[in-house]
Backbone as CSV, one residue per row, in Angstrom:
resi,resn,N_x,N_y,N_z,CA_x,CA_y,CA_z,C_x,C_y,C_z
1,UNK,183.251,117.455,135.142,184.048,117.566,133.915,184.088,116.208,133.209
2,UNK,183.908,116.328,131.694,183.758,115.261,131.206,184.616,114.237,131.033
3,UNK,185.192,113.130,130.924,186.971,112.146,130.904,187.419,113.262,129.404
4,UNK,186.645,113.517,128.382,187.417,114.066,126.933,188.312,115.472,127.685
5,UNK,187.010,116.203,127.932,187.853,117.328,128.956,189.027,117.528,129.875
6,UNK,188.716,116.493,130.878,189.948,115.877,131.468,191.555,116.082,131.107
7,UNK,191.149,115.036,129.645,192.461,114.382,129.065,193.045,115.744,128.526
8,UNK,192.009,116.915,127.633,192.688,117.896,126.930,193.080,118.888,127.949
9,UNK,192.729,119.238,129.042,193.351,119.895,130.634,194.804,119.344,130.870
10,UNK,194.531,117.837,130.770,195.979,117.602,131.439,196.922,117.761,130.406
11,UNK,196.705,117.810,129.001,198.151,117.565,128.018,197.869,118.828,127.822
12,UNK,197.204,120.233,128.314,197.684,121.503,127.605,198.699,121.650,129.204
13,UNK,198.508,121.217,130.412,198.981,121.598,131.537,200.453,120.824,132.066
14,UNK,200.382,119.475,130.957,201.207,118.513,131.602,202.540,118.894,131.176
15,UNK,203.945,118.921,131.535,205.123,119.327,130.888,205.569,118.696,129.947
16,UNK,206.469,119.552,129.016,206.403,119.041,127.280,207.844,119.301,127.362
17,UNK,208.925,118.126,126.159,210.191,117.850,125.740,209.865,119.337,125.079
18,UNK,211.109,120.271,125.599,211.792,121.518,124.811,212.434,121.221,124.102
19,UNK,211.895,121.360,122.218,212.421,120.985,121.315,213.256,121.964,121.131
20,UNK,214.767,122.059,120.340,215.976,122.992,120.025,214.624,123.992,119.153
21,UNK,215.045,125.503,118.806,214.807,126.369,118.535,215.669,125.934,116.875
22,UNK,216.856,125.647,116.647,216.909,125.098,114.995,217.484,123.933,115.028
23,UNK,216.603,122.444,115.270,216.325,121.544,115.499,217.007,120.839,114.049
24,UNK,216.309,121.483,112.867,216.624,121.253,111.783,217.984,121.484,110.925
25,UNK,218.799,122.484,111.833,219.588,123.123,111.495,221.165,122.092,112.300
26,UNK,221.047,121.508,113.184,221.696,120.688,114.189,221.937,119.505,113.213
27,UNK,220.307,118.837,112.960,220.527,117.683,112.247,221.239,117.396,110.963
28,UNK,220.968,118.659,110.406,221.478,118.886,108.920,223.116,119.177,108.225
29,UNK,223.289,118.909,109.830,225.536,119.697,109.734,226.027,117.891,109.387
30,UNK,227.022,117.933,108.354,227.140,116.263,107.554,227.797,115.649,109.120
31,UNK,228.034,114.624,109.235,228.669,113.635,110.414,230.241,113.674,109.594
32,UNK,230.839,113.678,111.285,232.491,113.958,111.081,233.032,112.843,110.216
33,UNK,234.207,113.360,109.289,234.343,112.133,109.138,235.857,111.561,110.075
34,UNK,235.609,110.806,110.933,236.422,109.824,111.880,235.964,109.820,113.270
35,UNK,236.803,109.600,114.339,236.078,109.301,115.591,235.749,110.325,115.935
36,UNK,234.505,110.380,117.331,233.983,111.826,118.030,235.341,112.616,118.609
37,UNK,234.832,113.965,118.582,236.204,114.531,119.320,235.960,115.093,121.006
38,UNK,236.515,114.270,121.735,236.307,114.839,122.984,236.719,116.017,123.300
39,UNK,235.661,116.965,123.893,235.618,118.203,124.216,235.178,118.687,125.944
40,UNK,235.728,119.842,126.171,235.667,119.977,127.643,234.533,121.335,127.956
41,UNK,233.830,121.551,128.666,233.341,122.765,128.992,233.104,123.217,130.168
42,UNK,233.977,124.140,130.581,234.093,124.283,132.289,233.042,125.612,132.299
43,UNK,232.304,126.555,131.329,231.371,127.798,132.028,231.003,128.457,130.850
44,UNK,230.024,128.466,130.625,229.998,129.509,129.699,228.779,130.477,130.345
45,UNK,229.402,131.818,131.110,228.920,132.108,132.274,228.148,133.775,131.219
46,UNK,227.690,134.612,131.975,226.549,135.858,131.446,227.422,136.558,131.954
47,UNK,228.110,137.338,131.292,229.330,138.410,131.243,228.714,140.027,130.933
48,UNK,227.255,139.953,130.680,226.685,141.219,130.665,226.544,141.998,131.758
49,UNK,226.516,141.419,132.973,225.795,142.100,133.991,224.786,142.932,134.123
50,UNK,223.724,142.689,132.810,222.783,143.274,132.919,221.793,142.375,133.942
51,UNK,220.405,143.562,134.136,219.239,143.119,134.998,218.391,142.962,134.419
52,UNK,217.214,142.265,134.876,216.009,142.034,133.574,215.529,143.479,133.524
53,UNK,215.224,144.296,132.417,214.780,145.061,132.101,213.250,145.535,132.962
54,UNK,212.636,146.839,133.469,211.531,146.831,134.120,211.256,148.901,133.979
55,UNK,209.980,149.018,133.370,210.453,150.456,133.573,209.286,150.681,134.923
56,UNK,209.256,149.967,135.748,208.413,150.685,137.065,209.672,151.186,137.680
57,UNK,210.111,149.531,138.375,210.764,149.410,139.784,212.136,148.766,139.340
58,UNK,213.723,149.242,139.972,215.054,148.358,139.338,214.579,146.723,139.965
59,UNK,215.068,145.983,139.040,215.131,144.923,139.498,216.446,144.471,139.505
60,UNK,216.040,143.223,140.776,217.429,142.778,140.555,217.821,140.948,140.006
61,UNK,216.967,140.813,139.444,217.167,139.560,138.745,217.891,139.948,137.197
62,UNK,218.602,138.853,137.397,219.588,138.749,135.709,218.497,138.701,134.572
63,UNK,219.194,139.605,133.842,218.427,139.699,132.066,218.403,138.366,131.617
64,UNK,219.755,137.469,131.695,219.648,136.390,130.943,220.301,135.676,132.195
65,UNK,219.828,133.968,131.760,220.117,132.866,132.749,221.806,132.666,132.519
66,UNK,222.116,132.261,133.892,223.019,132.313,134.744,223.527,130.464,134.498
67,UNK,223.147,129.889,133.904,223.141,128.716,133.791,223.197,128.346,131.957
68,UNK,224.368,128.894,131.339,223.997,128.572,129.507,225.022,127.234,128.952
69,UNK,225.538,126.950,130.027,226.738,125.933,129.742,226.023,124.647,129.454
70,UNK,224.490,124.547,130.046,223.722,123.675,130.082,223.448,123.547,128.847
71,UNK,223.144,124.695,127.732,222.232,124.459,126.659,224.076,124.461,125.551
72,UNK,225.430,124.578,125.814,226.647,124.440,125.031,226.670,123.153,125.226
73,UNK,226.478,122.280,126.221,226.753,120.490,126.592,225.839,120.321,125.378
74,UNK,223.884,120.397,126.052,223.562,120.317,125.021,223.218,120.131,123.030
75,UNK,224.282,121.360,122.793,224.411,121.310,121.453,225.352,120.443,121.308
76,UNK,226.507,120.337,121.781,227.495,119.358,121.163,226.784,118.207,121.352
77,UNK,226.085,117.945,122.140,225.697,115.813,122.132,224.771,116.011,120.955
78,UNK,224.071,117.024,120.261,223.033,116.801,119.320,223.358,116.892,117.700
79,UNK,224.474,117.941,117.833,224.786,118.578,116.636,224.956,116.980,115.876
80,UNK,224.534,117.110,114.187,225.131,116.320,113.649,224.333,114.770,114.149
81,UNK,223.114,114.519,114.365,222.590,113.706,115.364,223.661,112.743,115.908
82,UNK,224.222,113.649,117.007,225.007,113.182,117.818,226.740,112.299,117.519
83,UNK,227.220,113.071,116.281,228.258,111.988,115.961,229.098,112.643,115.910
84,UNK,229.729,114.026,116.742,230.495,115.082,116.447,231.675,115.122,117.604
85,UNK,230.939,115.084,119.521,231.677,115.271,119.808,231.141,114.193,121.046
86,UNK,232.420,113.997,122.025,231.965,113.096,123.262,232.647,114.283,124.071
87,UNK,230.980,114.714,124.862,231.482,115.812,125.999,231.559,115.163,127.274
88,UNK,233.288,115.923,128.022,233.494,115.553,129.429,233.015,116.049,130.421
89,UNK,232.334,116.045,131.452,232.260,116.786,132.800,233.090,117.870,133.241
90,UNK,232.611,118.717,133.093,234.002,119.571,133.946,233.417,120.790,134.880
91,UNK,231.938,121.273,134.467,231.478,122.287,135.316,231.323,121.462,136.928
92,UNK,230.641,120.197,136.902,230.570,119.843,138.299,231.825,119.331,138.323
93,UNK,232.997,119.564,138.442,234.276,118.852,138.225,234.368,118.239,140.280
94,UNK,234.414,119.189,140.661,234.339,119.257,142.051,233.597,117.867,142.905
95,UNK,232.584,117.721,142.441,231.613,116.664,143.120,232.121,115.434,142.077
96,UNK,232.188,115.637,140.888,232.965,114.095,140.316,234.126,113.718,140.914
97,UNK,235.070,114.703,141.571,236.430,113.780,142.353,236.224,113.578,143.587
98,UNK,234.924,114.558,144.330,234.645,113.879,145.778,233.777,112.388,145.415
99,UNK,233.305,112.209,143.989,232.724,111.107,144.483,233.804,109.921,144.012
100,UNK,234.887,110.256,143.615,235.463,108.993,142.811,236.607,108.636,144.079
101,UNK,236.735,109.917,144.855,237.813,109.427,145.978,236.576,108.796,147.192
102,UNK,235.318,109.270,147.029,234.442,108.010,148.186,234.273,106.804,147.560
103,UNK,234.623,106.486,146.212,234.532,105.236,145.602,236.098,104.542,146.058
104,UNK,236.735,105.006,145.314,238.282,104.744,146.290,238.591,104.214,147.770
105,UNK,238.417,105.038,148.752,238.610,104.953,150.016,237.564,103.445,149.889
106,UNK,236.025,103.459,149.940,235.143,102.380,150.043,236.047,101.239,149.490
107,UNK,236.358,100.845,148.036,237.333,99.695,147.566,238.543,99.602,148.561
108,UNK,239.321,100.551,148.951,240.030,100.044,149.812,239.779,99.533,151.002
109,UNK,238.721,99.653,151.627,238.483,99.216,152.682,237.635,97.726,152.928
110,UNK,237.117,97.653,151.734,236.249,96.695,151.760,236.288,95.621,150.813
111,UNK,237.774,96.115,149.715,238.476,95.354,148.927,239.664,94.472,149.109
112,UNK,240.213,94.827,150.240,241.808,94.756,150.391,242.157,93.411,150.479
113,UNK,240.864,92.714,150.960,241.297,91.124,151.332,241.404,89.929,149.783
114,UNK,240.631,90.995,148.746,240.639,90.155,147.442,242.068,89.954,146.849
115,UNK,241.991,88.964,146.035,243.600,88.490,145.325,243.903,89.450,144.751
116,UNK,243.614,90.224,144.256,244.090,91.393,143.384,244.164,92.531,143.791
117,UNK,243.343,92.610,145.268,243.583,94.126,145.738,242.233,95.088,145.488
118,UNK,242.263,96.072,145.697,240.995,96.629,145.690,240.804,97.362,144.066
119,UNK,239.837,97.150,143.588,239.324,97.393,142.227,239.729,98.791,141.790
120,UNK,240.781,98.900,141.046,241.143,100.573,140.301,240.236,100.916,139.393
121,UNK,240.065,102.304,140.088,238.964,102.984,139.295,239.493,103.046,137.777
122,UNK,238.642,103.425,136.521,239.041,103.755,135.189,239.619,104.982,135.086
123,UNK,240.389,105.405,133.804,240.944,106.620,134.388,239.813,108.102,133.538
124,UNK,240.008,108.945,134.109,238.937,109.883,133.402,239.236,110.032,132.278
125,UNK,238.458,110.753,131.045,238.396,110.720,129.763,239.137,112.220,130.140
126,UNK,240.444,112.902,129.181,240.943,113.791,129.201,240.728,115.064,127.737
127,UNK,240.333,116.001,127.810,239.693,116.459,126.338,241.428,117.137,125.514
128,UNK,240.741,116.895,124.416,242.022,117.659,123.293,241.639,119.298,122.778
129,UNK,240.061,119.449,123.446,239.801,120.867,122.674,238.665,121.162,124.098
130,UNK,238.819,122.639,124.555,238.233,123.148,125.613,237.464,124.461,124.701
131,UNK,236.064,124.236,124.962,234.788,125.501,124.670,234.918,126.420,125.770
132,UNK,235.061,127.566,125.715,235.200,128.603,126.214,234.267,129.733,125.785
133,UNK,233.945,130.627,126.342,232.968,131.509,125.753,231.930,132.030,126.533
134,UNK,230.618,133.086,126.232,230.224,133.110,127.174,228.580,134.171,126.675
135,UNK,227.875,134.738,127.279,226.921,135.918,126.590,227.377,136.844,127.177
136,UNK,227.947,137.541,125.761,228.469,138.919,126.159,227.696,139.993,125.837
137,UNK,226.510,140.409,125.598,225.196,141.269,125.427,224.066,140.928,125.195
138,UNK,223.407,141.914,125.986,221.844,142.357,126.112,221.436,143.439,126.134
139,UNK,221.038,143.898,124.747,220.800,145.627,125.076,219.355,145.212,124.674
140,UNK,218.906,146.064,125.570,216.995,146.164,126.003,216.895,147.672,124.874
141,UNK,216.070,147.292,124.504,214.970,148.480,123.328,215.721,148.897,122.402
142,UNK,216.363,147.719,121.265,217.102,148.277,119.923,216.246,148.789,119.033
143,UNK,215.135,148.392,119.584,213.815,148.857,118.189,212.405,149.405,119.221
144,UNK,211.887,150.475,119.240,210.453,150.360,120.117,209.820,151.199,119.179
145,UNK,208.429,151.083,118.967,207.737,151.989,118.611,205.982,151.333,118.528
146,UNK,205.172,151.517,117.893,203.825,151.857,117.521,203.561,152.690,117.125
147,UNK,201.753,152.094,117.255,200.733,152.751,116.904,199.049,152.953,117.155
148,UNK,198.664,154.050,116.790,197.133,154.071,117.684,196.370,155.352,117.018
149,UNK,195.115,154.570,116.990,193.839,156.132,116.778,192.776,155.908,118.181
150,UNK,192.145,156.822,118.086,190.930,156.996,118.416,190.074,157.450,117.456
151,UNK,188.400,156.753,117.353,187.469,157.807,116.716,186.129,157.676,117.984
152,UNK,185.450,158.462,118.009,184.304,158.875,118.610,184.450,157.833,119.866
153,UNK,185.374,158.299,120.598,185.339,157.484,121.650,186.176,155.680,121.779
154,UNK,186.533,155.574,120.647,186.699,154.341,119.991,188.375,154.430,120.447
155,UNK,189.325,153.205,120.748,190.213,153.543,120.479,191.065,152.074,120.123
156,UNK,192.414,152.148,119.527,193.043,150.694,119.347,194.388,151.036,119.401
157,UNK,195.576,150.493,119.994,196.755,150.772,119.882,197.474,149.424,119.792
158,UNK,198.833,149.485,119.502,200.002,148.730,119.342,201.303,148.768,120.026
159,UNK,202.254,148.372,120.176,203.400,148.549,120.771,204.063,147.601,120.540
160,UNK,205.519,147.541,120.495,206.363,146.529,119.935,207.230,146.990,120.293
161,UNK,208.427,146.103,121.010,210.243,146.103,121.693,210.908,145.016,120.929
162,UNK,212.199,145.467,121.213,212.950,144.225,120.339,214.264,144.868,121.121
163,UNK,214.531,143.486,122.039,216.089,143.196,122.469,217.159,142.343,121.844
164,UNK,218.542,142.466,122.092,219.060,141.333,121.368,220.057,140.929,122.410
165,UNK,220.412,139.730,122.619,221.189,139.230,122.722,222.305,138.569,121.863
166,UNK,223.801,138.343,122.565,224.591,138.410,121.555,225.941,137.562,122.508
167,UNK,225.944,136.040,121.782,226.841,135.300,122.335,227.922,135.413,121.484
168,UNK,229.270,134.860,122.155,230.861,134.689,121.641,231.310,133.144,122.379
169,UNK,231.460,132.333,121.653,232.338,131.441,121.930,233.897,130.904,120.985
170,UNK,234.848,130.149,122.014,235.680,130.266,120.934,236.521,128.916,121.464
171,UNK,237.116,128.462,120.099,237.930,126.949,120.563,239.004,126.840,120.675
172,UNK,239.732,126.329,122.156,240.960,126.408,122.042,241.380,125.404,122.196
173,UNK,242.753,124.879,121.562,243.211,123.620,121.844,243.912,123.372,123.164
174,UNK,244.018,122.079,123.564,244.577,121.864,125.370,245.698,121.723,124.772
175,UNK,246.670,121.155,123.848,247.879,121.077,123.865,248.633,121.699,123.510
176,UNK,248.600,123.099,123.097,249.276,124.347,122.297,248.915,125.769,122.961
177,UNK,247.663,125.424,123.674,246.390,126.525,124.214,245.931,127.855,123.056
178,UNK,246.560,127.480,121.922,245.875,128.068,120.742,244.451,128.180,120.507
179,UNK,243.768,129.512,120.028,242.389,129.552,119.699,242.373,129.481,119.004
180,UNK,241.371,128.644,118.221,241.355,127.951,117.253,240.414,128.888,116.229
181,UNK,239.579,129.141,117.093,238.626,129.815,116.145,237.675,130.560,117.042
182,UNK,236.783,131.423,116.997,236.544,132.473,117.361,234.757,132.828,116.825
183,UNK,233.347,132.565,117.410,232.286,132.427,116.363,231.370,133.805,117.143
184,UNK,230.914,134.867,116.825,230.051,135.174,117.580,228.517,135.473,116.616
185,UNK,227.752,134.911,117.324,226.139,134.631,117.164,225.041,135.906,118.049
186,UNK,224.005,136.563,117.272,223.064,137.286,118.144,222.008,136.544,117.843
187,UNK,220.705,137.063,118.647,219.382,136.510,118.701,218.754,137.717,118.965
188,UNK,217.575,138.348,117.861,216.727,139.619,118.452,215.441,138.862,119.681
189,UNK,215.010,138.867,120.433,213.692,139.219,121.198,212.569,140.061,121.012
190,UNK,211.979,139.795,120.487,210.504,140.607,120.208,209.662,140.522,120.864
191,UNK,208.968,141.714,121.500,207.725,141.582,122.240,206.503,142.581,121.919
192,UNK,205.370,142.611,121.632,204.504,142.846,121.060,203.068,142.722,122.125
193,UNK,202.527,144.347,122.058,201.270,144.194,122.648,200.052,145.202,122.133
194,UNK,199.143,144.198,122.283,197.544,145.356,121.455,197.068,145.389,122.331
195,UNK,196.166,146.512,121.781,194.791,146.575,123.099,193.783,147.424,122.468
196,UNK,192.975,147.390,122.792,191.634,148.526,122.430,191.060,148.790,123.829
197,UNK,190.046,150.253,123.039,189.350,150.311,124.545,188.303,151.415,124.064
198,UNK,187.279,151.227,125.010,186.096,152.374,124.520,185.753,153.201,126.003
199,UNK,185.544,154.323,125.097,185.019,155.563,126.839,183.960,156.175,125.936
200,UNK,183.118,155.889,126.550,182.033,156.935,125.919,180.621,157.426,127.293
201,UNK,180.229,158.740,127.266,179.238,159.307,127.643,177.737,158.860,127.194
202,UNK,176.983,158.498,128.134,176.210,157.787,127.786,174.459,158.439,127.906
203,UNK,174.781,159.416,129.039,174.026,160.708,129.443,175.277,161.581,130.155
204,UNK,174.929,162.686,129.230,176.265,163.378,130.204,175.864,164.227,131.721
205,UNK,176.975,164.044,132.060,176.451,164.654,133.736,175.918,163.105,134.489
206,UNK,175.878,162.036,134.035,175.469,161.342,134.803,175.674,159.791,134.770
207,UNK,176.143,159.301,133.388,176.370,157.691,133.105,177.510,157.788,132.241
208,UNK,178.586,157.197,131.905,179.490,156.618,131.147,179.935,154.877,130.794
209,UNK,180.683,154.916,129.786,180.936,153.324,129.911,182.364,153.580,129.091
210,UNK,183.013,153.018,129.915,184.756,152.638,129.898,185.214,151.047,129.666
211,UNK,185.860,150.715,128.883,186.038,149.286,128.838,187.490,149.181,128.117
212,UNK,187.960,147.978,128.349,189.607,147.926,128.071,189.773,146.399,127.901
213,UNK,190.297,145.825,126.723,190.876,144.499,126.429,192.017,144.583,125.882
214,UNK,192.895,143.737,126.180,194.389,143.486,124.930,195.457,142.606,125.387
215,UNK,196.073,142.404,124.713,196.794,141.163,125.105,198.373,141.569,125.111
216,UNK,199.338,140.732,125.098,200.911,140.782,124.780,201.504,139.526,124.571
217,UNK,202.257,139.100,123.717,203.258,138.489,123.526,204.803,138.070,123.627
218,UNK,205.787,137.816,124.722,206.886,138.176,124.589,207.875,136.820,124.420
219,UNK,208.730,136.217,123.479,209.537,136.119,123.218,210.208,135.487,124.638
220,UNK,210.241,134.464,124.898,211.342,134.102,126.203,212.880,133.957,125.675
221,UNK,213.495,134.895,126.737,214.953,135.186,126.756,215.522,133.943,126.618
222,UNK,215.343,132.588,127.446,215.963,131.605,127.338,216.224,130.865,126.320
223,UNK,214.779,130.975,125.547,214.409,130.769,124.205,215.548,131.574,123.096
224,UNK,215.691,132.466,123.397,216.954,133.254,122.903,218.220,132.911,122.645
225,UNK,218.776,132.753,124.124,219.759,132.385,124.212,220.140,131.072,123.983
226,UNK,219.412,129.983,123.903,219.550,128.656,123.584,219.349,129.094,121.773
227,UNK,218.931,129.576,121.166,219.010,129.406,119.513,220.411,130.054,119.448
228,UNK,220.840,130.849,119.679,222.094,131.481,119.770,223.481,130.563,120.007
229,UNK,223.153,129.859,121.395,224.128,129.171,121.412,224.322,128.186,120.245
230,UNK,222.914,127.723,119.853,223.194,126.237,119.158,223.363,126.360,117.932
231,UNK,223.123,127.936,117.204,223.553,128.290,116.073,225.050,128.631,115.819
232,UNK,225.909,128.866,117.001,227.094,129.223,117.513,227.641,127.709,117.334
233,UNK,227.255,126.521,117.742,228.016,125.268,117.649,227.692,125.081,116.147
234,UNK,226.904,125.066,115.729,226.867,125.025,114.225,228.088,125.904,113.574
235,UNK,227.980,127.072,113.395,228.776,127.489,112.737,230.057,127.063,112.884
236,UNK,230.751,127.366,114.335,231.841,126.681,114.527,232.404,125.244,113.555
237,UNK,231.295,124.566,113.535,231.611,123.796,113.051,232.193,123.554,111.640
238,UNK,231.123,124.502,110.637,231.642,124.727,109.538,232.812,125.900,109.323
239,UNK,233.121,126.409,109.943,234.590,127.225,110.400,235.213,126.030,110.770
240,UNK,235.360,125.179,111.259,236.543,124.306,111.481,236.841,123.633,110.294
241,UNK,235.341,123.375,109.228,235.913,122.220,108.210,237.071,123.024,107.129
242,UNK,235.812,124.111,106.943,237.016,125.447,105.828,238.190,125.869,106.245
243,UNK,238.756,125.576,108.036,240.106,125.988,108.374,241.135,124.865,107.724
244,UNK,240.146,123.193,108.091,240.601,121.885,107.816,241.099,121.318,108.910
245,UNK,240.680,122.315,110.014,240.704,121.096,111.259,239.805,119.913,111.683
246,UNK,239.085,119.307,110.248,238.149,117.760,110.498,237.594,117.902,109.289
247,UNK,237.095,117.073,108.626,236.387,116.860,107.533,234.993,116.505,107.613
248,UNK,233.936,116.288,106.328,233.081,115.927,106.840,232.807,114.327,106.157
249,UNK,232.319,113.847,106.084,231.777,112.423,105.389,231.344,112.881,104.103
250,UNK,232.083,112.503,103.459,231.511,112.551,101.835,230.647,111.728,101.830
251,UNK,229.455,111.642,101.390,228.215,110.498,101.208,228.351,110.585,99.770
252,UNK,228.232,109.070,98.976,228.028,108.799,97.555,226.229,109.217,97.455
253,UNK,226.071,109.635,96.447,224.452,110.054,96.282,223.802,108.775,95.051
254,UNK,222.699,108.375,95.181,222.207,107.161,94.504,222.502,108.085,92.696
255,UNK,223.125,108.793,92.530,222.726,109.277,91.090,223.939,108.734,90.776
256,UNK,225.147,109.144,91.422,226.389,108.594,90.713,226.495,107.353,91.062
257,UNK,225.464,106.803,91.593,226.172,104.533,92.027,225.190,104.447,90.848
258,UNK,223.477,104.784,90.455,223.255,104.675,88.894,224.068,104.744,87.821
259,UNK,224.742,106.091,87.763,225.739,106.512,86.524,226.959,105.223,86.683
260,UNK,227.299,105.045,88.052,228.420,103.728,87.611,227.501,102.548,87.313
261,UNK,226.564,101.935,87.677,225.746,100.762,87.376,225.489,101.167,86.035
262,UNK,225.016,101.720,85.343,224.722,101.994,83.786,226.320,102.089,83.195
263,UNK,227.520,102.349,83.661,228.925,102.716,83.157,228.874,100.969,82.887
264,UNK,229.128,100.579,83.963,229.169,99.117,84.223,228.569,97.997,83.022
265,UNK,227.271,97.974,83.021,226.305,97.468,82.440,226.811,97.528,81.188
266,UNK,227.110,99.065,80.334,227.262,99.154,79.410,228.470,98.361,78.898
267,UNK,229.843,98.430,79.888,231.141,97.954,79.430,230.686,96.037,79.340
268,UNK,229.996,95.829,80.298,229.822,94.195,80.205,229.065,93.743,78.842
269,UNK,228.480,94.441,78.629,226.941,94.400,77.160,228.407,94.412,75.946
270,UNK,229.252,95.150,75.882,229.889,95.880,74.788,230.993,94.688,74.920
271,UNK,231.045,94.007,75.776,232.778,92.542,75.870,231.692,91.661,75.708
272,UNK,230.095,91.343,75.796,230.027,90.336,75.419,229.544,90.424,73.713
């Protein structure tokens, strides 16, 4: 194999940064205007109890991942390139206080003889607003159908599914435990497959030729559920400004600092 070959093997094979599904849509929400708001997220767990869909054999693997709290952390550190919220720990909450009491016990033991005593830990960051929420549907085959001929042996068909998923999250405050607001987001799944195929008699009673190609396309669920969620922190967001729980940054635009530089210009020209 040639080194050019090589190189294009390894970067179609090598693993690639999973860019957001509306990447553009994250960046484009205005920056808060004042400090980040610390926020908490203890689960945002798959409340469907559905199974991945299969029409042979039941399966028993989950329709959708079991793990979405990952891609809610996610959106909040990005939304807004990153100036919206400072998220706390709280799903591994468990292993952050076993490790801060083995940090503890260690300073005491190995601190005690210093003038000051053994080094106090900082205290944890405490949130003012807890994300709650979760995927509450997956209905498999909202849409199925095709299409297909045959002529003289000839044949070509189609087929097409479409699932949706359908998240709810909602904000409540820690000091009132009021919900604040309430957003729910779907995502369709499309999956799509062709094929052709030929049967034909070639001497009859004695030779034929059968042949079959086609492909499919499907839509990854995860892929799903991550645009969902992160369209879900978006909105939220602009639901909070229209409630007026935060504002956004008014930005001056270069047209009106012209219109005052020409206001300007003119009043100085006109006193001298």
């Amino acid at each position: 194999m040639t080194p050019a070959l090589q190189i294009l093997e390894d970067h179609a094979t090598s693993p690639k940064i999973q860019d957001s599904p509306v990447q553009d849509r994250l960046e484009d929400v205005p920056n808060l205007d004042g400090p980040k708001i610390t926020i908490a997220v203890y689960q945002f767990s798959d409340k469907t109890g559905q199974r991945k869909p299969s029409d042979m054999v039941a399966s028993l693997s989950s329709a959708v991942t079991q793990g979405s709290e990952v891609w809610v952390i996610k959106a909040l550190q990005d939304v807004g390139n990153s100036t919206w919220f400072e998220v706390v720990e709280r799903v591994g909450m468990d292993n952050l206080i076993k490790e801060r009491q083995l940090i503890r016990q260690t300073r005491e033991v190995y601190e005690r003889e210093l003038p000051n005593g053994p080094t106090p830990l900082k205290p944890m960051l405490f949130a003012g607003l807890i994300l709650e929420g979760g995927i509450v549907g997956y209905d498999s085959n909202t849409a199925v159908g095709g299409a297909g001929a045959r002529y003289l042996g000839i044949g070509l068909q189609t087929e097409y599914r479409v699932d949706t998923v359908t998240v709810v999250m909602r904000l409540v405050s820690v000091s009132t435990g009021k919900v604040l607001m309430s957003i729910a987001t779907e995502k369709t799944i499309a999956s799509y497959r062709s094929g052709a195929d030929i049967f034909k008699f070639l001497d009859m009673g004695t030779r034929l030729v059968e042949t079959e190609a086609g492909f499919s396309v499907n839509e990854p669920v995860n892929y799903a559920v991550r645009a969902a969620v992160e369209q879900g922190v978006i909105e939220l967001i602009y639901e909070g400004e229209r409630n007026g729980l935060w504002k956004f940054v008014q930005e001056t635009t270069s047209e009106t600092t012209d219109e005052q530089t020409n206001i300007t210009d003119t009043e100085v020209s006109e006193e001298g």
